[in-house]
Biopython code that builds the backbone (N, CA, C, O; Angstrom):
import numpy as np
from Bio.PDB.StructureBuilder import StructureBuilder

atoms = [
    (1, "UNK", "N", (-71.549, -102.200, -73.858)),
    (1, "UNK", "CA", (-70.842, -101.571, -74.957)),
    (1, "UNK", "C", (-71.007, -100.060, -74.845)),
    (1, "UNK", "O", (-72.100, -99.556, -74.585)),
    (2, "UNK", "N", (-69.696, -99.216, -75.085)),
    (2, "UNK", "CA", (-69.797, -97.695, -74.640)),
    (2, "UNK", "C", (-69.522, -97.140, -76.158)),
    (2, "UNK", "O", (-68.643, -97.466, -76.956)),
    (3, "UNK", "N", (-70.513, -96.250, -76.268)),
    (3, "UNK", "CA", (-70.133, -95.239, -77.229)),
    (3, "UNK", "C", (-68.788, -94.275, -77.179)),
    (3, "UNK", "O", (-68.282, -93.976, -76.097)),
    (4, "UNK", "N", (-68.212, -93.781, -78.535)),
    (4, "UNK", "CA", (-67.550, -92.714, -77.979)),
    (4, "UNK", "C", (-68.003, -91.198, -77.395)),
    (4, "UNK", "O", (-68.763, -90.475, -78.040)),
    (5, "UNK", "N", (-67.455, -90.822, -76.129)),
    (5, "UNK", "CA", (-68.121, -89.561, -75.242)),
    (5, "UNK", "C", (-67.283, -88.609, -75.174)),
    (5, "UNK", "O", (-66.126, -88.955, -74.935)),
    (6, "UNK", "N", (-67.554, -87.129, -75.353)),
    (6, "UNK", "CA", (-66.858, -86.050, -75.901)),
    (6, "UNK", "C", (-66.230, -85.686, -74.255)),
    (6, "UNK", "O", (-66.944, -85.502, -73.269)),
    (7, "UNK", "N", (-64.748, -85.644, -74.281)),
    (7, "UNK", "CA", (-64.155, -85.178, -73.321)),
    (7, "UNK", "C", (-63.781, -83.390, -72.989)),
    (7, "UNK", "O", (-63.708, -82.797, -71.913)),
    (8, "UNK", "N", (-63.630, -82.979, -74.174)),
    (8, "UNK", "CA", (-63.452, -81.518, -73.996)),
    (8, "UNK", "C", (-62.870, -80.981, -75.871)),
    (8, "UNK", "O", (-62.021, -81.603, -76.510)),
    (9, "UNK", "N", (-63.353, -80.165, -76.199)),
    (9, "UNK", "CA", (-62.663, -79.565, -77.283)),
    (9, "UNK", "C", (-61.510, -79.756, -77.147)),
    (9, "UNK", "O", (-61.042, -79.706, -76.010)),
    (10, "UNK", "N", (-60.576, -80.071, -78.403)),
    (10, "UNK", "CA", (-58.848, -80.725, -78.704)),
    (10, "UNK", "C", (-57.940, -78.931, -77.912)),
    (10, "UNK", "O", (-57.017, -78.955, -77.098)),
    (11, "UNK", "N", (-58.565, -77.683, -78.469)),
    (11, "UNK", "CA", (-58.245, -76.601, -78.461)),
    (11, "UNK", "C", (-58.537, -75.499, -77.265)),
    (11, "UNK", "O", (-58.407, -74.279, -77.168)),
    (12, "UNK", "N", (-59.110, -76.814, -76.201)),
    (12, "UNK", "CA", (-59.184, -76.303, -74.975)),
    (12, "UNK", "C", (-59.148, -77.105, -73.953)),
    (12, "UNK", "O", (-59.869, -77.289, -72.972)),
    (13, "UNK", "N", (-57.498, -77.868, -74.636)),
    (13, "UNK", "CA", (-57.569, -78.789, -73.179)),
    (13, "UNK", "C", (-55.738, -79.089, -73.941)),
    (13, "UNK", "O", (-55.303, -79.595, -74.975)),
    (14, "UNK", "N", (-55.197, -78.492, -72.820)),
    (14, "UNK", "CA", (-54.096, -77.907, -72.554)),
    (14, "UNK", "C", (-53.219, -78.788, -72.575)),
    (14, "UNK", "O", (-53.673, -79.727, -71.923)),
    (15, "UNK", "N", (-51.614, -79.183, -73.173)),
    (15, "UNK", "CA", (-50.821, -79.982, -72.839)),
    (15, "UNK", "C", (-50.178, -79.681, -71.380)),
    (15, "UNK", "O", (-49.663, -78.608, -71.065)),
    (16, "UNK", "N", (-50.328, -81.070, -70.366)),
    (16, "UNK", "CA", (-50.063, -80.400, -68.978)),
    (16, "UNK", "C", (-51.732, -80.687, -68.344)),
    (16, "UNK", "O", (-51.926, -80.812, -67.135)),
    (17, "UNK", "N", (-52.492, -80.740, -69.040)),
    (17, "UNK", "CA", (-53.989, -81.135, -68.517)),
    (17, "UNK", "C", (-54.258, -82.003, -68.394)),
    (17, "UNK", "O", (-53.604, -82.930, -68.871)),
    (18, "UNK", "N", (-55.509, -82.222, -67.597)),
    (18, "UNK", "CA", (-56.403, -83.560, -67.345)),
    (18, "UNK", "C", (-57.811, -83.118, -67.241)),
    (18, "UNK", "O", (-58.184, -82.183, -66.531)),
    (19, "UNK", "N", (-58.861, -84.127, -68.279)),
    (19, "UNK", "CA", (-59.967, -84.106, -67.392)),
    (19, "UNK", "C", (-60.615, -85.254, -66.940)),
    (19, "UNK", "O", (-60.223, -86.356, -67.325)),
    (20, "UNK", "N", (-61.755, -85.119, -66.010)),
    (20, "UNK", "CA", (-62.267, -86.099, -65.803)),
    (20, "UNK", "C", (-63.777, -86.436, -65.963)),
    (20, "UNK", "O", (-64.677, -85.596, -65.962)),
    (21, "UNK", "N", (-63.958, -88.010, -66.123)),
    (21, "UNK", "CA", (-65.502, -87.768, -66.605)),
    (21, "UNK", "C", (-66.108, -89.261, -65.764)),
    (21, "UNK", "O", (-65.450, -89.956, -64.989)),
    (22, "UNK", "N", (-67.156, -89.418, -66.077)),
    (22, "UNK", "CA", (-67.928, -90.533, -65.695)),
    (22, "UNK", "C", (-68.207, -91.557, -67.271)),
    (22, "UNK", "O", (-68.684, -91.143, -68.327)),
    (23, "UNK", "N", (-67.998, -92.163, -67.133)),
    (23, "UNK", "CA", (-68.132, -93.222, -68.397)),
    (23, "UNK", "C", (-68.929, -94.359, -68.100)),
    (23, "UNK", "O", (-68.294, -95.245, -67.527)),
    (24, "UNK", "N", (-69.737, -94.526, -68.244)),
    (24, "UNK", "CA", (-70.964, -95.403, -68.167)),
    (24, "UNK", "C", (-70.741, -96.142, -66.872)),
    (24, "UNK", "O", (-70.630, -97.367, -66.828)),
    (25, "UNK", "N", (-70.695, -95.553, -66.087)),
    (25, "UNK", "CA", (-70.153, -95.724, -64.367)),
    (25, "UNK", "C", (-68.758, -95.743, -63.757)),
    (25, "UNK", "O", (-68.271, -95.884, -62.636)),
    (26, "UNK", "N", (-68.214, -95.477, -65.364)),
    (26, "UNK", "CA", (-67.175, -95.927, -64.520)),
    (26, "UNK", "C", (-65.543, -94.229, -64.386)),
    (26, "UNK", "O", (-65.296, -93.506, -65.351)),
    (27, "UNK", "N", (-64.946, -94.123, -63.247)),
    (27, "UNK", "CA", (-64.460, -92.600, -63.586)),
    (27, "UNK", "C", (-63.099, -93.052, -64.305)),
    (27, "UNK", "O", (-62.285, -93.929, -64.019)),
    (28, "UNK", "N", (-63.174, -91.955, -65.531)),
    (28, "UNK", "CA", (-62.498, -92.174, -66.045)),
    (28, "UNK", "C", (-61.356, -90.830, -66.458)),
    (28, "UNK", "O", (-61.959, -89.819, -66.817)),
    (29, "UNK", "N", (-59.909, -90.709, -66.452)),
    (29, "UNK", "CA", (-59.415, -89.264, -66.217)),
    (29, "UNK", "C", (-58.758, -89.357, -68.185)),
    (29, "UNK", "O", (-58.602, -90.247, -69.021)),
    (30, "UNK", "N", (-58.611, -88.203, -68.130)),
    (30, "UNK", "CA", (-57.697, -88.345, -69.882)),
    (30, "UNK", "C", (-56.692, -87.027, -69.838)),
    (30, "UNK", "O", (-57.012, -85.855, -69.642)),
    (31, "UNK", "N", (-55.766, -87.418, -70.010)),
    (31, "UNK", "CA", (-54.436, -86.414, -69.782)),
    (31, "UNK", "C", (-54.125, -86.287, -71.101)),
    (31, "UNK", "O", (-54.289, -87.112, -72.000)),
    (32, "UNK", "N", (-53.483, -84.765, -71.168)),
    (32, "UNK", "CA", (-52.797, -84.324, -72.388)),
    (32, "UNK", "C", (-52.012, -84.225, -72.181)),
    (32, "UNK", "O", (-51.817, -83.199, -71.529)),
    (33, "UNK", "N", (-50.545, -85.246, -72.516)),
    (33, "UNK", "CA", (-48.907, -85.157, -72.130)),
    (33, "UNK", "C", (-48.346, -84.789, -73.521)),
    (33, "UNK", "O", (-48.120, -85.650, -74.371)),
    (34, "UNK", "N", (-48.151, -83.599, -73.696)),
    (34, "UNK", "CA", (-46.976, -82.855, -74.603)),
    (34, "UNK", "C", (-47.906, -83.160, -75.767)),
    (34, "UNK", "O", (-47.335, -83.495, -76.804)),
    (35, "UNK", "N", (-49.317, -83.102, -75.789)),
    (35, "UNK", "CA", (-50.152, -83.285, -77.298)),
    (35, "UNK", "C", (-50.619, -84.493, -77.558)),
    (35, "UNK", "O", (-51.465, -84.696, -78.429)),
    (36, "UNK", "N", (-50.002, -85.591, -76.672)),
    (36, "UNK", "CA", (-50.703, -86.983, -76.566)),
    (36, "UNK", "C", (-51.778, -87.430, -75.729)),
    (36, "UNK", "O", (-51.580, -87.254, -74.527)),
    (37, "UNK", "N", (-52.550, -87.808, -75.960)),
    (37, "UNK", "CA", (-53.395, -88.011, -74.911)),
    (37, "UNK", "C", (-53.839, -89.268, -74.906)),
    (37, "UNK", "O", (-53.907, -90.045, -75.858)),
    (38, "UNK", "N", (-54.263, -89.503, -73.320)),
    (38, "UNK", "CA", (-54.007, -90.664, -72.490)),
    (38, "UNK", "C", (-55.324, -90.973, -71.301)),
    (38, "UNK", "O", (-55.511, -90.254, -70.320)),
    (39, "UNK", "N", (-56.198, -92.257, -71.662)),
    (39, "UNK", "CA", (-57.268, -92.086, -70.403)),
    (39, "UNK", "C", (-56.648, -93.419, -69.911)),
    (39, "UNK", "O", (-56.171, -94.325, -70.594)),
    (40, "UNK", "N", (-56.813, -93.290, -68.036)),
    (40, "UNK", "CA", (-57.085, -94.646, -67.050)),
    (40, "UNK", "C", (-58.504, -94.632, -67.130)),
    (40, "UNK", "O", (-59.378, -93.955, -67.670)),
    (41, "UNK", "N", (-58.394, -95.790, -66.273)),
    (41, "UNK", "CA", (-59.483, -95.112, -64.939)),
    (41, "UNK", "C", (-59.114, -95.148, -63.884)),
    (41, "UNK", "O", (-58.573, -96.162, -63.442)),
    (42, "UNK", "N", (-59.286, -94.100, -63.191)),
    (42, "UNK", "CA", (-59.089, -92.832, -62.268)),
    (42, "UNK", "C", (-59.095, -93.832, -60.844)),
    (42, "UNK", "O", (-59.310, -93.313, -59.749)),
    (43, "UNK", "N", (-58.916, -94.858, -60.938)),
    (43, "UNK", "CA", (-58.583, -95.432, -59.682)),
    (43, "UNK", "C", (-57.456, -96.226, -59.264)),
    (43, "UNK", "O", (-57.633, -97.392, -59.617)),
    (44, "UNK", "N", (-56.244, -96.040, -58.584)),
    (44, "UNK", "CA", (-55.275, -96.754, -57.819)),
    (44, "UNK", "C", (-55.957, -97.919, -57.720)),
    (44, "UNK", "O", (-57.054, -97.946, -57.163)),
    (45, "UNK", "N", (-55.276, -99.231, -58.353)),
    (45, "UNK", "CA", (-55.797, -100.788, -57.706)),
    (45, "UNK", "C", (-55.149, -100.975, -56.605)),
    (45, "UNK", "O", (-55.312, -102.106, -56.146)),
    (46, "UNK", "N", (-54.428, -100.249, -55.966)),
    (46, "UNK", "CA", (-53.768, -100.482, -54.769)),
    (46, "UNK", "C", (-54.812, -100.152, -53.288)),
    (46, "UNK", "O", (-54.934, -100.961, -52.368)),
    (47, "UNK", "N", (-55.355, -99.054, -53.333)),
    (47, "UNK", "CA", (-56.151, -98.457, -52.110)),
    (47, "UNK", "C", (-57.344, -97.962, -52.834)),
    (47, "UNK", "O", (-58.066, -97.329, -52.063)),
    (48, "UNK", "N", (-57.928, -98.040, -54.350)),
    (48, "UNK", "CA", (-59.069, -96.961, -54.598)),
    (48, "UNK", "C", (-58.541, -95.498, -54.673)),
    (48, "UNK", "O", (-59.427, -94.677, -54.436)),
    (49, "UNK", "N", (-57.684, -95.128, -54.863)),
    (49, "UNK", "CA", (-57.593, -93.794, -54.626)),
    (49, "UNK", "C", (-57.373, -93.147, -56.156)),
    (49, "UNK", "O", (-56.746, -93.684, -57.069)),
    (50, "UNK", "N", (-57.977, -91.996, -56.190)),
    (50, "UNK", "CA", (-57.947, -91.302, -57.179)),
    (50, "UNK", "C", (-56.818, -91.336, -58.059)),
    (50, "UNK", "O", (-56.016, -91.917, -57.327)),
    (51, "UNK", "N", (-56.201, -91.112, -59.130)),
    (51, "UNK", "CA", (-55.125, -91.044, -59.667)),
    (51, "UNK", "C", (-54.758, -89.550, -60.379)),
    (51, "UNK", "O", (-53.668, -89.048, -60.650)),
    (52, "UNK", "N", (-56.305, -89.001, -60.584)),
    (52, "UNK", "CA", (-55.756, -87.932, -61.639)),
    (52, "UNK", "C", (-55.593, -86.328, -60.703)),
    (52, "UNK", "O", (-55.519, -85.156, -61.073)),
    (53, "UNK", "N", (-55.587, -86.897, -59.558)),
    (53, "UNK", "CA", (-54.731, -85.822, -58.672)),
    (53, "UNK", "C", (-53.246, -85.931, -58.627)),
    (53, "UNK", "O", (-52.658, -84.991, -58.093)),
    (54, "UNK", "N", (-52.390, -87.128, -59.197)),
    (54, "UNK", "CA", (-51.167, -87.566, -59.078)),
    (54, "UNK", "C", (-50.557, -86.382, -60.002)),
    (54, "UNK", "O", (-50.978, -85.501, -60.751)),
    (55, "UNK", "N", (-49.203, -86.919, -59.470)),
    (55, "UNK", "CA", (-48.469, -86.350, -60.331)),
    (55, "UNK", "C", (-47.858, -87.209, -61.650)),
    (55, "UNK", "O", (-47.585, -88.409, -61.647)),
    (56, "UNK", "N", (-47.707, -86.196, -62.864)),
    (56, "UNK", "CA", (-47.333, -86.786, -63.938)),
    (56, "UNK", "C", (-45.836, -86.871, -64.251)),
    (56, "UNK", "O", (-45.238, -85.798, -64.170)),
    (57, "UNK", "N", (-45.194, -87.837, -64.559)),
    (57, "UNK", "CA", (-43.677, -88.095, -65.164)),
    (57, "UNK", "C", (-43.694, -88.710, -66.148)),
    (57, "UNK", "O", (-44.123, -89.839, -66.383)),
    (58, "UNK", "N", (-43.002, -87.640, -67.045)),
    (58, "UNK", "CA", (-43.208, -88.405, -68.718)),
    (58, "UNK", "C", (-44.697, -88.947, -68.842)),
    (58, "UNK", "O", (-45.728, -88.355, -68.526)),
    (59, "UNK", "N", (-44.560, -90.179, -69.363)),
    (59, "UNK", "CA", (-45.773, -91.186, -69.645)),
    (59, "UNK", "C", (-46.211, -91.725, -68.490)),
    (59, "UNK", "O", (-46.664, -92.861, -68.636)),
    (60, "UNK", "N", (-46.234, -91.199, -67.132)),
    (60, "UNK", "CA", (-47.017, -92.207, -66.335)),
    (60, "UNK", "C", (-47.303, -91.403, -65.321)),
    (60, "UNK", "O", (-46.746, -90.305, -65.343)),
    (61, "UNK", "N", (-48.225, -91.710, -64.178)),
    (61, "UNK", "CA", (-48.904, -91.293, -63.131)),
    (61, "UNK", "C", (-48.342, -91.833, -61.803)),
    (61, "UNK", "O", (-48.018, -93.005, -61.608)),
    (62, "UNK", "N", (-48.267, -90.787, -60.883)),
    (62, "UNK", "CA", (-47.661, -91.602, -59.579)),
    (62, "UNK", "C", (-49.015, -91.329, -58.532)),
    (62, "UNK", "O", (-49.509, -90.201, -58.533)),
    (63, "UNK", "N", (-49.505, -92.242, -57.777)),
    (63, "UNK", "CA", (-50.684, -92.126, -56.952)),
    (63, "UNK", "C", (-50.283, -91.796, -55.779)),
    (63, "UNK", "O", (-49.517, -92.506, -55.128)),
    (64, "UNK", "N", (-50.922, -90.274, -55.219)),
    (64, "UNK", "CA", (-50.503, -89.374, -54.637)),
    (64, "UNK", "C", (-51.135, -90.012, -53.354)),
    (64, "UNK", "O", (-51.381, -89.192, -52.469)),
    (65, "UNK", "N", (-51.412, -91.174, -53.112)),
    (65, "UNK", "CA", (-51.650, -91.762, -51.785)),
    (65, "UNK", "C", (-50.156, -92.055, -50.763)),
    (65, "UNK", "O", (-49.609, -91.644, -49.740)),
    (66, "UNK", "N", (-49.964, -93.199, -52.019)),
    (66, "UNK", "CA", (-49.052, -94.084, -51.546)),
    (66, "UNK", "C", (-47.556, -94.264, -52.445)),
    (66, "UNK", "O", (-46.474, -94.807, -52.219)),
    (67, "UNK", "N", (-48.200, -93.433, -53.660)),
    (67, "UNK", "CA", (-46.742, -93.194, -54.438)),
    (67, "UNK", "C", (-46.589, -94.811, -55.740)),
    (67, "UNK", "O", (-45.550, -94.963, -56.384)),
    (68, "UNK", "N", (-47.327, -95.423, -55.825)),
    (68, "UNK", "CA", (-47.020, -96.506, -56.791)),
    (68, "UNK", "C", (-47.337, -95.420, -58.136)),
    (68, "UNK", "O", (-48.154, -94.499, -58.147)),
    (69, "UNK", "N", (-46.660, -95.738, -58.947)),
    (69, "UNK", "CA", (-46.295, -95.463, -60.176)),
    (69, "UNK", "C", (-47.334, -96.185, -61.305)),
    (69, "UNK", "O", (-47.312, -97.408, -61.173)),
    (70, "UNK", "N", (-48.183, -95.750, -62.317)),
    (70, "UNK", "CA", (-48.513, -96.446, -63.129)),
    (70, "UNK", "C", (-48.142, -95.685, -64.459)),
    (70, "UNK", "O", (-48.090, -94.456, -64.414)),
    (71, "UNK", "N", (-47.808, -96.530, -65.970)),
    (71, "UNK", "CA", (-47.975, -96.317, -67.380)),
    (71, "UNK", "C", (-49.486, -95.852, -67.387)),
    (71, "UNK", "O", (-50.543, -96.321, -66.966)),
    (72, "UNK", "N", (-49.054, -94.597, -68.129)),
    (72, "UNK", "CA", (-50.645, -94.145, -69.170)),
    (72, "UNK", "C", (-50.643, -94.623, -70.113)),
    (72, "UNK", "O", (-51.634, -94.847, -70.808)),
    (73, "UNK", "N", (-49.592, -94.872, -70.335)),
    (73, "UNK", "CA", (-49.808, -95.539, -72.351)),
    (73, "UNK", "C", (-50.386, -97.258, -71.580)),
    (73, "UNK", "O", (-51.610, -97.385, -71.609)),
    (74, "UNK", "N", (-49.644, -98.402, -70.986)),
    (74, "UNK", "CA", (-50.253, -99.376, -71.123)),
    (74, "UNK", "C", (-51.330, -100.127, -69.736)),
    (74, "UNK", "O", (-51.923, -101.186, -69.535)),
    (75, "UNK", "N", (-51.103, -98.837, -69.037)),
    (75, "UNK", "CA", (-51.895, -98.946, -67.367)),
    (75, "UNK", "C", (-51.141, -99.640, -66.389)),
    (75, "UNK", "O", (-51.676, -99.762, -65.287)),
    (76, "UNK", "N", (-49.727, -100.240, -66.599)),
    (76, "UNK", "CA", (-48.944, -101.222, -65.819)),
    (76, "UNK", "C", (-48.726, -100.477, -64.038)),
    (76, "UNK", "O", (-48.930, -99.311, -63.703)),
    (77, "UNK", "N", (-48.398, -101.292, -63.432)),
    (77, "UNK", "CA", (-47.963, -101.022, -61.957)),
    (77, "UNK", "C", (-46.809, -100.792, -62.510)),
    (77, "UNK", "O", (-46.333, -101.470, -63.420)),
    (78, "UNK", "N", (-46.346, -99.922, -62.048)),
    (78, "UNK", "CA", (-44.773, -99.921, -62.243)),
    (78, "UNK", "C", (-44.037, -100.276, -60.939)),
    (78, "UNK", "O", (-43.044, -100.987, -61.094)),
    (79, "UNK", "N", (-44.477, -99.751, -59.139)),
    (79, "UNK", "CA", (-43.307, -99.482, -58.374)),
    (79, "UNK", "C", (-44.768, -100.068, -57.276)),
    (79, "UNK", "O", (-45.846, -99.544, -57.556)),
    (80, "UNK", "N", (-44.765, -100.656, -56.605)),
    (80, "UNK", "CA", (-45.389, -101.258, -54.960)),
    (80, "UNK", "C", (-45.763, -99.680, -54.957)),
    (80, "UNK", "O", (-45.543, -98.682, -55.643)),
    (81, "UNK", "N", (-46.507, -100.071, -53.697)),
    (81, "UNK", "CA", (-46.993, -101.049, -53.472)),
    (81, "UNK", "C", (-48.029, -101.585, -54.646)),
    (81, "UNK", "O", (-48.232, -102.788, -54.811)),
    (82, "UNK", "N", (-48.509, -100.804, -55.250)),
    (82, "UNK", "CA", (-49.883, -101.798, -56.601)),
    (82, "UNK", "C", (-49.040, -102.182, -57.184)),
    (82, "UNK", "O", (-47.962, -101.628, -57.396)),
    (83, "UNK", "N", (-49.516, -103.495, -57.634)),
    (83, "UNK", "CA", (-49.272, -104.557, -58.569)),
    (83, "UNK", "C", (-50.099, -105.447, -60.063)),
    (83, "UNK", "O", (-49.843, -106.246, -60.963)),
    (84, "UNK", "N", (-51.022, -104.755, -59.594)),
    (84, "UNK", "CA", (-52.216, -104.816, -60.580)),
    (84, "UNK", "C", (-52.113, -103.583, -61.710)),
    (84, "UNK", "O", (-51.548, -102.499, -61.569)),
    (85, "UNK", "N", (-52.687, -103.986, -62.633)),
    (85, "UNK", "CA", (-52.245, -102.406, -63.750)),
    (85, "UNK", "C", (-54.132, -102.066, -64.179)),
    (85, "UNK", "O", (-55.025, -102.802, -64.601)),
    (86, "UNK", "N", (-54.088, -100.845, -63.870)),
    (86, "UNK", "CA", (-55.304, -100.273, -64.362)),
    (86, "UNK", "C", (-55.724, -99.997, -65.692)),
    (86, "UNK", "O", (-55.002, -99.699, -66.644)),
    (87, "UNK", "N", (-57.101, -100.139, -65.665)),
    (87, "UNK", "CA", (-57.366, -100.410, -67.366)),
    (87, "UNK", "C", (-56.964, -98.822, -67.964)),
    (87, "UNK", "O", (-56.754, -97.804, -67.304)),
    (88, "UNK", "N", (-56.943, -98.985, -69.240)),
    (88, "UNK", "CA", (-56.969, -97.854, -70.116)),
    (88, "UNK", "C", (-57.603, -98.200, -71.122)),
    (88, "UNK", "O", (-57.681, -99.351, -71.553)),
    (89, "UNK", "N", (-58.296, -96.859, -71.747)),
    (89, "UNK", "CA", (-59.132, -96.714, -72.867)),
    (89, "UNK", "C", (-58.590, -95.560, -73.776)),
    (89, "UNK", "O", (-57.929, -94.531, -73.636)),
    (90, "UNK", "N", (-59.418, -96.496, -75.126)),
    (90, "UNK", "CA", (-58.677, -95.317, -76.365)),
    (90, "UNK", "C", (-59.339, -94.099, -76.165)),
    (90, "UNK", "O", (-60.417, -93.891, -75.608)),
    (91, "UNK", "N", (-58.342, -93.112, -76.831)),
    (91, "UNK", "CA", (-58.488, -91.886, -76.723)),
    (91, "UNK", "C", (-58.989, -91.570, -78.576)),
    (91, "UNK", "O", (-58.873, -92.420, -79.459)),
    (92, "UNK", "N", (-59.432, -90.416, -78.740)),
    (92, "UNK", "CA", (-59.257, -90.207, -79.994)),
    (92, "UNK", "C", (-60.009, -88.417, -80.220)),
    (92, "UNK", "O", (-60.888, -88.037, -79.447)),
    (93, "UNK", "N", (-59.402, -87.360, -81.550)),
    (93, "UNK", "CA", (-60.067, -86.450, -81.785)),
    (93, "UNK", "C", (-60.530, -86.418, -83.005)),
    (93, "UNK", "O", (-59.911, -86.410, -84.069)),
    (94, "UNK", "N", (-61.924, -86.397, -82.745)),
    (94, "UNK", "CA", (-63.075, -86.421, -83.337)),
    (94, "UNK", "C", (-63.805, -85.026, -83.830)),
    (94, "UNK", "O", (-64.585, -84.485, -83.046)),
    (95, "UNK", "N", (-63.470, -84.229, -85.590)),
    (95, "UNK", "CA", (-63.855, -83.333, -85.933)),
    (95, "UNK", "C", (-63.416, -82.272, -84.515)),
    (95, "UNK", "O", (-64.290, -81.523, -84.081)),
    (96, "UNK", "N", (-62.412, -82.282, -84.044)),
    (96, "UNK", "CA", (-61.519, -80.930, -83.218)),
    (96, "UNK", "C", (-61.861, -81.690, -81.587)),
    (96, "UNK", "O", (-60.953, -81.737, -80.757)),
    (97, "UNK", "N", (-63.401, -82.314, -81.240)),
    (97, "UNK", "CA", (-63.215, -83.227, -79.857)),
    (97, "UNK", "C", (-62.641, -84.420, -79.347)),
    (97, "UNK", "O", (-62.844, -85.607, -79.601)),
    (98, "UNK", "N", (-61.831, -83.793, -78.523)),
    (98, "UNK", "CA", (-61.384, -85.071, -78.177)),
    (98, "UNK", "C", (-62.349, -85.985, -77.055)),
    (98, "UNK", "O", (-62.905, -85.522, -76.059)),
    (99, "UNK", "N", (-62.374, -87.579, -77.580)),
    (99, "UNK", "CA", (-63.016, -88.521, -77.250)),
    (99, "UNK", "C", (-62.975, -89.569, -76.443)),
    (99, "UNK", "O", (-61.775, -89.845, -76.427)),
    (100, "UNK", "N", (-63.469, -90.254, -75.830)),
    (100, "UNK", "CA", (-62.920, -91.770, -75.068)),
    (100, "UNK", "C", (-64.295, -92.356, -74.865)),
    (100, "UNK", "O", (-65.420, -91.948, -74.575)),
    (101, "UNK", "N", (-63.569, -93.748, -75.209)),
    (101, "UNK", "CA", (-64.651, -95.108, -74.762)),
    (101, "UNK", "C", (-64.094, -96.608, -74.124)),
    (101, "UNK", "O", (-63.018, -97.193, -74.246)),
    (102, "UNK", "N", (-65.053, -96.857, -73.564)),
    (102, "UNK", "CA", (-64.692, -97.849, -73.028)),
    (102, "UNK", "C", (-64.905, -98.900, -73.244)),
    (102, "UNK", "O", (-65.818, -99.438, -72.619)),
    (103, "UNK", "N", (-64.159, -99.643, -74.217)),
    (103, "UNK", "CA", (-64.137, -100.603, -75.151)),
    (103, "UNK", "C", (-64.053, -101.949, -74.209)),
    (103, "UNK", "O", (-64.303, -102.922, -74.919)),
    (104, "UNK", "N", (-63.815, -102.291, -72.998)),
    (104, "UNK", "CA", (-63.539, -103.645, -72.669)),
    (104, "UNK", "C", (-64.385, -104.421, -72.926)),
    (104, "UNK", "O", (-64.065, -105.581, -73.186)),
    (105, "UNK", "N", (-65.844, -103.981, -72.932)),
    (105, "UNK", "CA", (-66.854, -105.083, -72.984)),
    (105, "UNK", "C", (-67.351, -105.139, -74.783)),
    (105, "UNK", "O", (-68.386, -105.703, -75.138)),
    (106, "UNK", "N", (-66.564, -104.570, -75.585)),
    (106, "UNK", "CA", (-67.162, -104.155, -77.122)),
    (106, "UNK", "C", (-67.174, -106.089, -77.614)),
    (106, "UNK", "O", (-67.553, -106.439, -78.732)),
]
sb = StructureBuilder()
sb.init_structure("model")
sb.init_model(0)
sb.init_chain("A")
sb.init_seg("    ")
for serial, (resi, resn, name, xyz) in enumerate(atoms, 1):
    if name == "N":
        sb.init_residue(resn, " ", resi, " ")
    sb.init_atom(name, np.array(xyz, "f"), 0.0, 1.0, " ", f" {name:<3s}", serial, name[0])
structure = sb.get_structure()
């Protein structure tokens, strides 16, 4: 069970941003798209490969390996080669920080 863990002040983390963190082992990235914000975890189920080097379109991430497409809002594969959809965790701002946890095992 993960607590919630402070990702960066709401007022210094940029629409157009990402950061990234370690979450009780596990890496986890959180993007600010147009004031919304959005965590995976930071790994392509296709090859392991990083995601929050990708590029962003609208609501989703394209993995700058191999190019599969995933949703930030629900983690889905969108386009091959991955087919598997990566988890996501809630986001939330907490007294001006914004937050994330990793609820799968709560």
């Amino acid at each position: 069970m993960s607590d919630w863990v402070d990702v960066a002040p709401a007022d210094e983390f940029e629409p157009g941003s990402f950061r990234t963190l370690d979450v009780d082992g596990v890496p986890v990235a959180v993007f600010n798209v147009n004031g919304r914000y959005y965590a995976i975890e930071d790994l392509c189920t296709h090859e392991a490969e990083t995601l929050s080097e990708g590029d962003i379109l609208d609501e989703n991430i394209i993995c700058p390996r191999h190019g599969s497409m995933f949703s930030l809002v629900t983690g889905e594969a969108l386009t091959p080669p991955a087919y598997e959809p990566v988890a996501t965790f809630p986001v939330r701002v907490e007294n001006g920080m914004v937050q994330v946890k990793d609820d799968r095992f709560d």
